[in-house]
C-alpha positions as CSV (number, residue, x, y, z in Angstrom):
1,X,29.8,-2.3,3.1
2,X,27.8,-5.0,3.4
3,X,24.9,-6.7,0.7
4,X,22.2,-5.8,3.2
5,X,23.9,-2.1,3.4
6,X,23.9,-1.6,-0.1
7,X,20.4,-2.6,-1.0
8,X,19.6,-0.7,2.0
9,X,21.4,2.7,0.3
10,X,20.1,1.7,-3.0
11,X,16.4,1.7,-2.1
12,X,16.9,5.1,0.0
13,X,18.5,6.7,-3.0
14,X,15.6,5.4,-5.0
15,X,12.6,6.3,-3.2
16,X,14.4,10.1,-2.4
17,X,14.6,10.4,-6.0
18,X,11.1,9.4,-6.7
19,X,10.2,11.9,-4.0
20,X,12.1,14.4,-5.2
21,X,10.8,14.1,-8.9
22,X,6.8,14.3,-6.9
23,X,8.0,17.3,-5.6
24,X,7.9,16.3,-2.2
25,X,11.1,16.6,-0.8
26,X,9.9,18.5,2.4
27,X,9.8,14.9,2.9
28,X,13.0,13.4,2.8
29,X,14.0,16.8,4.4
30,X,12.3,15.2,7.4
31,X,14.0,11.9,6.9
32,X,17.2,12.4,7.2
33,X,16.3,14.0,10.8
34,X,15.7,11.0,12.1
35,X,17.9,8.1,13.8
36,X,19.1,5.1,11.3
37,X,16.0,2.8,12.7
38,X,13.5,5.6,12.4
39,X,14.5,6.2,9.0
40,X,14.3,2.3,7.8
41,X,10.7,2.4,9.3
42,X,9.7,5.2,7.4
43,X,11.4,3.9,4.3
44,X,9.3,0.5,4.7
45,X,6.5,2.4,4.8
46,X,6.7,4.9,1.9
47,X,8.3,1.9,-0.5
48,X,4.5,0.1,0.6
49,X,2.7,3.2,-0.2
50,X,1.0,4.0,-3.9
51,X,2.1,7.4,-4.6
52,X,-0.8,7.7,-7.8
53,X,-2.6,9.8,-5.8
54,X,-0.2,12.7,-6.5
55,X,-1.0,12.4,-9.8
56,X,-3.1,15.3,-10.6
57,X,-5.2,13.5,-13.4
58,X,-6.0,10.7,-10.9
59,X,-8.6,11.8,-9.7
60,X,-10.7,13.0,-12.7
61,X,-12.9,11.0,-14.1
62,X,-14.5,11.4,-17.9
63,X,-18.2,10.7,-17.8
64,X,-20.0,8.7,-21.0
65,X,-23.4,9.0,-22.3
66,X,-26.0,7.8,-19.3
67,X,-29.7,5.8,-20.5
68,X,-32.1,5.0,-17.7
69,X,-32.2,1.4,-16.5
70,X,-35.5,0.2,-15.2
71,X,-35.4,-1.9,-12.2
72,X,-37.4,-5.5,-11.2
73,X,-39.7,-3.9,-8.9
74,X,-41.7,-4.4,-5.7
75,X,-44.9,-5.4,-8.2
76,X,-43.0,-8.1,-10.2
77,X,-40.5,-9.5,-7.0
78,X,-44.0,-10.3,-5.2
79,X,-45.4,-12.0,-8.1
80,X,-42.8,-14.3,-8.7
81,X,-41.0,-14.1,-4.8
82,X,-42.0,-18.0,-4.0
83,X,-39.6,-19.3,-6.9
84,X,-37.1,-16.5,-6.6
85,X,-36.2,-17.0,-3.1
86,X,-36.2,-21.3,-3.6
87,X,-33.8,-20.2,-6.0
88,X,-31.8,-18.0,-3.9
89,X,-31.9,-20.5,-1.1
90,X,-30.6,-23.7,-3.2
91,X,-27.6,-21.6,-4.1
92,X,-26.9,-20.6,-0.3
93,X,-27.8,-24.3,0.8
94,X,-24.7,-25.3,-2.1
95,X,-22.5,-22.7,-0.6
96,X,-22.5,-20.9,-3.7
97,X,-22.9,-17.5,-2.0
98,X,-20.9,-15.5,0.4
99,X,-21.3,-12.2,2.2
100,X,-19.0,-8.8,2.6
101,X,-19.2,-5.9,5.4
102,X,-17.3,-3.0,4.6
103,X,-16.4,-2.0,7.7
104,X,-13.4,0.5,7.7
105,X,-14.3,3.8,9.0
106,X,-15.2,5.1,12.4
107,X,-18.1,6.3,13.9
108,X,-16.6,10.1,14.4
109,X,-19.3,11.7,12.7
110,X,-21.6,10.1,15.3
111,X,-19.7,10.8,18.2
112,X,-17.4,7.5,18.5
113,X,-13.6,7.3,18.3
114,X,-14.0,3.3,17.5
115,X,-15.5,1.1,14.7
116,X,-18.9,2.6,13.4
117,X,-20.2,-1.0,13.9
118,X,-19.5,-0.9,17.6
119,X,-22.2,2.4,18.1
120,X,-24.7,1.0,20.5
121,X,-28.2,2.2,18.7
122,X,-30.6,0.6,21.7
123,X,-32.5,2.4,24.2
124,X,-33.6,0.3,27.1
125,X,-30.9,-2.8,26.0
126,X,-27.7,-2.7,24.3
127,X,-28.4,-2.9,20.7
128,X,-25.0,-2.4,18.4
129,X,-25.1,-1.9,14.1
130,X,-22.4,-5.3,14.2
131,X,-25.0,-6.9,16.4
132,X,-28.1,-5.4,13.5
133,X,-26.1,-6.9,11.1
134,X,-25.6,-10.3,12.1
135,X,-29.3,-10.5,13.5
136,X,-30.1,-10.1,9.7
137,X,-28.1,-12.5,8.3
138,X,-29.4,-15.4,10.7
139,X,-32.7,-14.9,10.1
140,X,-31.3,-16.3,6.2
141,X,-28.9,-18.9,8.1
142,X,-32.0,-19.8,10.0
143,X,-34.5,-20.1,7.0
144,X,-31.9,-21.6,5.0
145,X,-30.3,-24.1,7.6
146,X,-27.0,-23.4,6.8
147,X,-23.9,-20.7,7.7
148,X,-22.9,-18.3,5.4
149,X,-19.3,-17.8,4.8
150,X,-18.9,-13.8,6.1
151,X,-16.2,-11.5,5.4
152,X,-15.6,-8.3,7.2
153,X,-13.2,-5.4,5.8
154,X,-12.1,-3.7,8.5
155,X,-9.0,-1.0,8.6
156,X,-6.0,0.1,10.2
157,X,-7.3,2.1,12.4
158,X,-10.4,-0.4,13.6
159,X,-9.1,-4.0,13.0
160,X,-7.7,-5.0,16.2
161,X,-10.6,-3.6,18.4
162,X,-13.3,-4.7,15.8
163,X,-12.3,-8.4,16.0
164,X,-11.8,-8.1,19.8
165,X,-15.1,-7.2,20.0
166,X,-16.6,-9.5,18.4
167,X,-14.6,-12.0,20.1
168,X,-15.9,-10.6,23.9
169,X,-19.4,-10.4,22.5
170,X,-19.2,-14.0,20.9
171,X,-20.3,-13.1,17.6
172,X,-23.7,-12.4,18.5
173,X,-24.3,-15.9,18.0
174,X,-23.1,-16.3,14.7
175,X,-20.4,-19.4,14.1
176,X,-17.1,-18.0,14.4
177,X,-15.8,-20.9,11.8
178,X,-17.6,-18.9,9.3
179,X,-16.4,-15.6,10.0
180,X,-13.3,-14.0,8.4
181,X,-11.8,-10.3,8.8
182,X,-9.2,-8.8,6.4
183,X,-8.1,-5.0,6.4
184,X,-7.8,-2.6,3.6
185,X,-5.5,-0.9,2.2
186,X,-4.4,2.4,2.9
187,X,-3.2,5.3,0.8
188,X,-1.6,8.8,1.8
189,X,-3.3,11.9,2.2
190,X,-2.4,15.6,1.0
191,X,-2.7,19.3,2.2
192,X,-4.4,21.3,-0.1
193,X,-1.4,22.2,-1.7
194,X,-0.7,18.7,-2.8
195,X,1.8,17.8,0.1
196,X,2.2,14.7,1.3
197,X,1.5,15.1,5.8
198,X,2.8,13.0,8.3
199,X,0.8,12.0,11.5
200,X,3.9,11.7,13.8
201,X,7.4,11.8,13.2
202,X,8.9,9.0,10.8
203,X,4.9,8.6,9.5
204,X,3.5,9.7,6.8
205,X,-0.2,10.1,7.3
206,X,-2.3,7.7,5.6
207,X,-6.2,7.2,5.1
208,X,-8.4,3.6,4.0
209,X,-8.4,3.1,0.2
210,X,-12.5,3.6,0.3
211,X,-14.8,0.5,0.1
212,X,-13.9,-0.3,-3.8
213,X,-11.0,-1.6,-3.3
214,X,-12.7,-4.5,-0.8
215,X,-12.4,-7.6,-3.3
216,X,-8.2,-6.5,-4.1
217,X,-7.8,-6.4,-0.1
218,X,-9.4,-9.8,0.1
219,X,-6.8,-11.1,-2.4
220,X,-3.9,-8.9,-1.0
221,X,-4.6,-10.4,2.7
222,X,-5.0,-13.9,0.8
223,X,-8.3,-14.2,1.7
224,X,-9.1,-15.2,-1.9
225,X,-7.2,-18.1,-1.7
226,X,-9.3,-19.5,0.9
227,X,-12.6,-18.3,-1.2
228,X,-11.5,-19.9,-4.8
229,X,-11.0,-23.2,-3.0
230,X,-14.6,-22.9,-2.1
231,X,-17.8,-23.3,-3.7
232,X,-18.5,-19.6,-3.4
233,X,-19.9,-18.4,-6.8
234,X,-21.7,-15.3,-5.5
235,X,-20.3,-12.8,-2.9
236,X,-23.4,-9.9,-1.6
237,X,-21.0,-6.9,-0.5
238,X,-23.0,-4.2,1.6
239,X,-22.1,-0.8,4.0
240,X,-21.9,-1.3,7.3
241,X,-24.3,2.1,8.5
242,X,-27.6,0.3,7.1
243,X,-29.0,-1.2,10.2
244,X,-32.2,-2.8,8.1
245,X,-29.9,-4.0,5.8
246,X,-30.9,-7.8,4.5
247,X,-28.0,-9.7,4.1
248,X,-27.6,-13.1,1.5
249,X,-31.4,-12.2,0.1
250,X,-32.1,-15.2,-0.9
251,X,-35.4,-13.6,-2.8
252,X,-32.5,-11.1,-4.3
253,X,-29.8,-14.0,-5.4
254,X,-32.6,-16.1,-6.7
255,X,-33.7,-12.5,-9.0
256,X,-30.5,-11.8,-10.7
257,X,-29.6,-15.9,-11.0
258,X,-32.7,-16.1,-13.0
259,X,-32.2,-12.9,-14.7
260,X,-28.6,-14.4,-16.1
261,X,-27.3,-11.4,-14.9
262,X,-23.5,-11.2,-13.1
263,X,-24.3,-8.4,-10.8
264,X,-27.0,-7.1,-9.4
265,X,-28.2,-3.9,-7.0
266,X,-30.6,-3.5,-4.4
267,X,-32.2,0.0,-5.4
268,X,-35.3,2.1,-3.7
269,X,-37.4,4.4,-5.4
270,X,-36.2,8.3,-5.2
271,X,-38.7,10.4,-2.6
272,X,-37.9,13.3,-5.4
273,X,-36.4,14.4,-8.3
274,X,-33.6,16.0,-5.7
275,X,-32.7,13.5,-3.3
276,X,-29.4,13.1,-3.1
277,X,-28.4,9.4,-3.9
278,X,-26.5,7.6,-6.5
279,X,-28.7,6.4,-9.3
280,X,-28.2,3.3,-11.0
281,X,-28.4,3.8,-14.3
282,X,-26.6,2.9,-17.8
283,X,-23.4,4.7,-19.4
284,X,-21.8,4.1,-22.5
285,X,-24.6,0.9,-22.3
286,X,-23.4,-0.9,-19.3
287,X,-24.3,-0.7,-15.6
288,X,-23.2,2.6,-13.9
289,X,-24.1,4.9,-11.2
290,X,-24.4,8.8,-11.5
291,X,-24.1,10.7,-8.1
292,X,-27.0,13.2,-7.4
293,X,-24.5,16.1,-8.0
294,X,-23.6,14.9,-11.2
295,X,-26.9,14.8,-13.2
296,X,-28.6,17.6,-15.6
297,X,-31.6,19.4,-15.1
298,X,-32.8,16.9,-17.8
299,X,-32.1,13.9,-16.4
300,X,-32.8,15.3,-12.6
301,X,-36.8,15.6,-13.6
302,X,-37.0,13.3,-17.0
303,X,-40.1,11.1,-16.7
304,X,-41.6,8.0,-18.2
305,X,-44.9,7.8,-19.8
306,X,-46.6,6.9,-16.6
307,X,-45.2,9.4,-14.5
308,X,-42.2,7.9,-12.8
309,X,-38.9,9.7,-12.7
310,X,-36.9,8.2,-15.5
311,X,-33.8,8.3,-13.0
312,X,-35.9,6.7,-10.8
313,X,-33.8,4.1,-8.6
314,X,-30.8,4.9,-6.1
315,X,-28.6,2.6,-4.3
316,X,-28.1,1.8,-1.6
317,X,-24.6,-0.3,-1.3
318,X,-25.9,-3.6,-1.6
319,X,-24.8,-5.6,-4.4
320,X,-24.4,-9.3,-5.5
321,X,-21.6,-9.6,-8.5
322,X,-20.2,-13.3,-9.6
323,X,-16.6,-14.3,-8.4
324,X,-15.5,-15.1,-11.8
325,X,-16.3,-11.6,-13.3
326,X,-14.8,-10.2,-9.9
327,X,-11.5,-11.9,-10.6
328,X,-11.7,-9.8,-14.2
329,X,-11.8,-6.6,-12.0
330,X,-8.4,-7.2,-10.6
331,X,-6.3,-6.2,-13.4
332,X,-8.0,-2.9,-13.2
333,X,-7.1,0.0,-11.6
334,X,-10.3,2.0,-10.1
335,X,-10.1,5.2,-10.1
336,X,-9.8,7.6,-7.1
337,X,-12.7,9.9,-6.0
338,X,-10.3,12.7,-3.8
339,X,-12.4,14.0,-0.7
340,X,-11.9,17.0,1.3
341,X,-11.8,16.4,5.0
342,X,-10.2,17.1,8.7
343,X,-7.2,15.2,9.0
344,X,-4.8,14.9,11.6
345,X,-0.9,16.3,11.4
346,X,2.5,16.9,12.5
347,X,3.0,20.6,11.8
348,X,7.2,21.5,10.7
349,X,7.4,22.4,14.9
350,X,6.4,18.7,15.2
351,X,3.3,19.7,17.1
352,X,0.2,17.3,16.8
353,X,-2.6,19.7,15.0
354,X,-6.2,18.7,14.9
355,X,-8.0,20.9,12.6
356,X,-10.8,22.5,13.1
357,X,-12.0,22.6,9.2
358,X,-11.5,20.5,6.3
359,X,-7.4,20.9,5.7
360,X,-6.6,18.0,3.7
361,X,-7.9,14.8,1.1
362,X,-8.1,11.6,1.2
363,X,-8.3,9.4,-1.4
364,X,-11.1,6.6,-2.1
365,X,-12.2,4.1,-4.5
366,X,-15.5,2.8,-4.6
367,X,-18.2,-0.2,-4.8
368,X,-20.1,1.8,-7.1
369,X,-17.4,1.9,-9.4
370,X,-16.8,-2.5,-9.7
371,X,-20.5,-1.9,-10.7
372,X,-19.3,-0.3,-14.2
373,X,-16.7,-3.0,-14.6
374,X,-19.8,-5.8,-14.5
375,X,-21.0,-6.4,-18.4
376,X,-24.5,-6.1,-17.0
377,X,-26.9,-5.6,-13.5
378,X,-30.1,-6.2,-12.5
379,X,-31.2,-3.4,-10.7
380,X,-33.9,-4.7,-7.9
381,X,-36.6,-2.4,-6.2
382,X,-36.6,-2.7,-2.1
383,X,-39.2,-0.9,-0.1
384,X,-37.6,2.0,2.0
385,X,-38.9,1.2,5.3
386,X,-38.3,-2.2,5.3
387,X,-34.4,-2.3,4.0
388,X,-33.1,1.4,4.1
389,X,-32.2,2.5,7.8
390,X,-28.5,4.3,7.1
391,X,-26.7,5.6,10.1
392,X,-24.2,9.0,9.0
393,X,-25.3,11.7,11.2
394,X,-25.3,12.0,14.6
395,X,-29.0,13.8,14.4
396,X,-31.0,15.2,11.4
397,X,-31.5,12.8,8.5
398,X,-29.7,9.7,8.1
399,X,-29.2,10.2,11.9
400,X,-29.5,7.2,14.7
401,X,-33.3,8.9,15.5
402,X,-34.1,7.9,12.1
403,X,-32.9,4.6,11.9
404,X,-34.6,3.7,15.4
405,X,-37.7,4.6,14.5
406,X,-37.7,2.2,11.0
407,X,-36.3,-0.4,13.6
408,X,-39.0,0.2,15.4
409,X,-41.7,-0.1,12.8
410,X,-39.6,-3.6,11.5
411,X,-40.3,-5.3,15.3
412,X,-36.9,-4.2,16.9
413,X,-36.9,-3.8,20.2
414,X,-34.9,-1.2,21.6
């Protein structure tokens, strides 16, 4: 036997004992059906893949003590806008300041098998959320003279077409010397018994890692080597389903430069005590965010002396956070947030099933969570209809109707 066959043995034997002690050895079961270069394949793959999320703590998370945290808002950004966005603007001018689109999921929930970026939102004209996007950030390239340097996360499952189409549509006029897409990672999905799947033979099925794990994908791809030989000091990372999304603010990077803050988060003010958004807020006195569905009666309706909700400001996945304190976040792990959905699967017959309800979870970390790692935030207060225009439903709330009539209202022609 040969070097190459030994190691080859040895890491078989390895990762079937691993699977074996995981209790998944319906798994290797299904290996050792397969021809010798099917089963290399499929060993390369599970050796890649970060098994953690069969741990069954890894998903639970222990919550601290939460304070409110009281935003910069609309009242005191207008007062002092002028030298805020001069600010802003001298640190995009330096090239101190990058942006980041997550942009790993589909547009399935809206009725597209492709890149939710590539749903075409006009009416009379084509009108696509990529194209939304980029129109937002010129109008800062334009008033600041300059490119910024953009990053787009895309995945697996959308990388090649996303790219493609932004190469046939020329990056809606946006310099493609300043654009740069890396993919995310992946991790596996489970039944709800805690099985490992597989989305055709010799594959086990596998899902994007979630938008948290964006700035360990840009170093994993070695994107980050490219961005620490820059000038970049400042990276704004924002979702890709918020059409009126305003991209390298320089009013916004001026706010939390001046603040001496390391991160901050575009907030609006909650419509009621029960709309369901993440609220920035403190825990265990740093920055945090506490999802709708986690808050008490107390905190749901606790108010300030002037009436306000105390828990007053939810985000809206738009942050700024300093490259030096992001390069902290790397020895971290983040935890994983385990989400029920309809996945995809060989059944033991080797049919291809697509369920009709939720079968299976995936597992995601995200943005919110870098936000706890930051030693402080400044949370800033954006008006509603002017920056909030998200894109999850097909109709209803949060639906494309929605978001084209706040386009409309901005001046966007559809």
């Amino acid at each position: 036997m040969t070097q190459k066959q030994e190691n080859y043995e040895a890491m078989k034997q390895r990762i079937c004992e691993r699977l074996a002690a995981l209790g998944q050895s319906h798994i290797i079961q299904h290996l050792e059906q397969l021809d010798a270069a099917e089963q290399a394949a499929m060993l390369r793959q599970i050796d890649a893949l970060d098994f953690s999320v069969l741990d069954p703590e890894c998903a639970d998370e222990k919550r601290g003590m939460f304070a409110p945290l009281y935003a910069t808002t609309l009242e005191e950004i207008d007062q002092n806008r002028s030298r805020f966005t001069e600010v802003g603007l001298d640190a995009i001018r330096s090239g101190k300041v990058g942006a980041v689109l997550l942009s790993g999921g589909q547009g399935t929930r809206l009725g597209c098998t492709h890149a939710k970026g590539m749903v075409n939102i006009g009416i009379s004209r084509e009108l696509f959320i990529f194209e939304c996007l980029i129109q937002n950030l010129k109008r800062v390239t334009d008033q600041a003279g300059v490119y910024v340097p953009f990053f787009i996360m895309t995945s697996a499952a959308n990388h090649d077409e996303t790219v493609n189409f932004f190469e046939e549509k020329n990056y809606f006029g946006y310099s493609k010397a300043h654009i740069r897409f890396f993919q995310q990672e992946q991790l596996p999905t489970v039944d709800t018994n805690g099985k490992l799947m597989l989305s055709e033979p010799g594959v086990i099925s596998t899902a994007p890692n979630g938008n948290g794990g964006w700035y360990a994908s840009m170093e994993n791809t070695g994107i980050l080597r490219e961005l620490r030989n820059s000038q970049i000091e400042w990276l704004n990372v924002f979702a890709v389903d918020n059409v009126l999304q305003s991209i390298a603010d320089p009013c916004f990077i001026g706010a939390v430069i001046e603040s001496g803050s390391v991160s901050g988060a575009k907030v609006v003010a909650k419509t009621s005590p029960d709309e369901k958004v993440g609220v920035l807020c403190l825990e265990n006195g740093r920055p945090s965010i506490v999802e709708y569905y986690e808050m008490t009666e107390e905190m749901r309706t606790r108010h300030e002396p002037d009436g306000t909700l105390s828990y007053r400001f939810g985000v809206i996945l738009n942050y700024l956070f300093r490259t030096d304190q992001l390069e902290k976040t790397l020895s971290y792990k983040l935890p994983l947030h385990k989400a029920l959905k309809q996945i995809r699967y060989m059944d033991e017959e080797g049919r291809i099933v697509d369920p009709e309800q939720p079968n299976a979870y995936k597992f995601e970390t995200l943005a919110l969570d870098l936000v706890k790692l930051q030693p402080n935030c400044l949370a800033y207060e954006v008006a509603r209809e002017k920056e909030f225009a998200p894109i999850k439903n097909k109709k209803g709330d949060d639906s494309v109707d929605t978001a084209r009539e706040l386009l409309r209202r901005n001046g966007i022609v559809l």
